[in-house]
N, C-alpha and C positions, 0 to 999 in steps of 0.2 A: 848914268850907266857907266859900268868900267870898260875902260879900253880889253880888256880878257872879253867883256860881254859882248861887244861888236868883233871880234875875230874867232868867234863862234860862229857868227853870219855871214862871215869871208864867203865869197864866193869864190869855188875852186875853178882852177886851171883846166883848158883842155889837157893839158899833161897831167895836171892830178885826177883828172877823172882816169883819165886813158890809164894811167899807171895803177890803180885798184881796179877796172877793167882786167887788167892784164891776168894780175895776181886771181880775180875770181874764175877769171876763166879757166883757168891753170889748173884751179880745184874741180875744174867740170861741173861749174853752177855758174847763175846767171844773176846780172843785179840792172834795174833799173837807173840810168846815169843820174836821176833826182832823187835814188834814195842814197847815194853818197854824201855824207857830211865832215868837216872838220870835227876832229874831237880829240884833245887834251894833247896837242903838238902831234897826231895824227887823223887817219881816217877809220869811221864807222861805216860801214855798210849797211842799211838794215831791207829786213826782203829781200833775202838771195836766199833763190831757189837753185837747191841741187838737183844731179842727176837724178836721183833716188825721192824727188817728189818732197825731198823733205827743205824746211824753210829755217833758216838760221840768220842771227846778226854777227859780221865780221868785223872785226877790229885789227886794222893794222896802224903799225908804225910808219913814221917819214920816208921810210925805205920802202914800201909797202910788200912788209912781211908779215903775215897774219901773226899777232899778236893772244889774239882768243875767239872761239867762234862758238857762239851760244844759239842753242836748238829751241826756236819759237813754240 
């Protein structure tokens, strides 16, 4: 397995969870801290639920500035 393939299964930081925490909440939606993942030098969210009942996957960058947010 390539070193890329085990820093997919990085287990992130309290900081990095807390810091896409921040960002989702910011959008007035909610994410479960286990469905945060690393993905491709940032983070994925998947299952976050907004105010509006509706459920989307968020992608942000190292900064965690949402990147793209796709409607499940």
């Amino acid at each position: 397995m390539s070193a890329s393939a085990y820093a997919a299964d990085e287990a992130l930081t309290e900081q990095q969870i807390e810091g896409v925490q921040e960002t989702i909440r910011g959008m007035d939606c909610t994410v479960e801290d286990t469905n945060i993942e690393m993905e491709n030098g940032g983070y994925e969210a998947d299952d976050v639920i907004c105010k509006d009942d509706k459920k989307f996957d968020v992608y942000l960058d190292k900064d965690f500035k949402v990147t793209k947010k796709v409607k499940e």
